[in-house]
C-alpha positions, 0 to 999 in steps of 0.5 A, a space after each residue: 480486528 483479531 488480536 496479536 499473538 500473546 507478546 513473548 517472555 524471553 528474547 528466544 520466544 521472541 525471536 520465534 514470534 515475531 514475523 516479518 510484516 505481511 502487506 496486502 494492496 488491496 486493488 478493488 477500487 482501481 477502475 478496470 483499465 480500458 484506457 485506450 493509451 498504452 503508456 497508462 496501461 504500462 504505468 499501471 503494470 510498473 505500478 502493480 508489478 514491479 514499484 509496489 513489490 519492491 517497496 513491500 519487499 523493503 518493508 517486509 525486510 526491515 520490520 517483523 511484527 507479532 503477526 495477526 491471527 486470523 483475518 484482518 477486517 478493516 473499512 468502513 462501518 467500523 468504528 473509528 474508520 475512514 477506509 474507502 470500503 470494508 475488507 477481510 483479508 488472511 494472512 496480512 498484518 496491514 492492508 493498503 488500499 490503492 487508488 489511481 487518478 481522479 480528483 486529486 490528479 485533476 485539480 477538482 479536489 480541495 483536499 490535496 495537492 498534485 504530486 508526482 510522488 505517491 500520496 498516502 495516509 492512515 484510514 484505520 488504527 488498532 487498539 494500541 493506535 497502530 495503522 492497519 490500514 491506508 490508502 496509497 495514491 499515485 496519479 499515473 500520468 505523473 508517474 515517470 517512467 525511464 523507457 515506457 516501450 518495454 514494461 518488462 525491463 527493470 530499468 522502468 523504475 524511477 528511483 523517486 518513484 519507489 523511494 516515495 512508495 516506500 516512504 508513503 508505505 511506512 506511514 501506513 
């Protein structure tokens, strides 16, 4: 990881320092979506378009960090990792990993339990023992959308949906 900016002796440093938290979803382990049903494809945009946005915008709002200088490496390799792969993104202080369906949507994993709410954990800490990255995990067929017809209009969102992304993104 490459280290926070220098922590700040007065309250106008720290002020000027501290950043809010840039979030990255990272996409590469979604399978490509060649589902022949368009609802899936629906949920897929309401996921990636409008639920996860609003959710980072809530975070990003609420929460300013010393920002990471440089990029963020994280993922598998590394010591003390349990992320999925290994990535380097600039200009992000955490990074989410985000999973849809298979075995924990299917009944075949032993690890979790069906929800129709996200799932989401912790796969890297940094030296101070703070998550920098974690895998967030929907089952899109649970996810319930008010009008799958139209994936434009913002009455899609369910508020359970992002209120639970929200929350799953905080424990990140």
């Amino acid at each position: 990881h490459t280290a926070p900016s220098p922590a700040p002796t007065d309250d106008a440093e720290k002020k000027e320092l501290y950043q809010p938290l840039r979030i990255t979803i990272d996409t590469s382990l979604l399978p490509p979506n060649t589902s022949p049903d368009n609802t899936a494809a629906i949920r897929r945009t309401v996921l990636l378009e409008k639920i996860l946005p609003k959710a980072i915008a809530a975070w990003k709002s609420h929460l300013s960090v010393l920002p990471v200088i440089g990029n963020l490496t994280v993922g598998a390799g590394r010591e003390y990792s349990i992320c999925p792969r290994s990535v380097s993104h600039a200009e992000t202080d955490v990074v989410i990993f985000l999973t849809v369906d298979g075995a924990q949507c299917d009944g075949t994993s032993s690890s979790s339990s069906r929800s129709r709410f996200p799932q989401g954990y912790p796969c890297e800490l940094d030296q101070y023992d703070r998550p920098v990255a974690g895998i967030l995990h929907y089952c899109l067929d649970d996810l319930t959308l008010t009008s799958p017809r139209s994936s434009s209009s913002s009455s899609l969102l369910s508020p359970s949906i992002l209120t639970g992304t929200t929350q799953q993104l905080g424990h990140k």
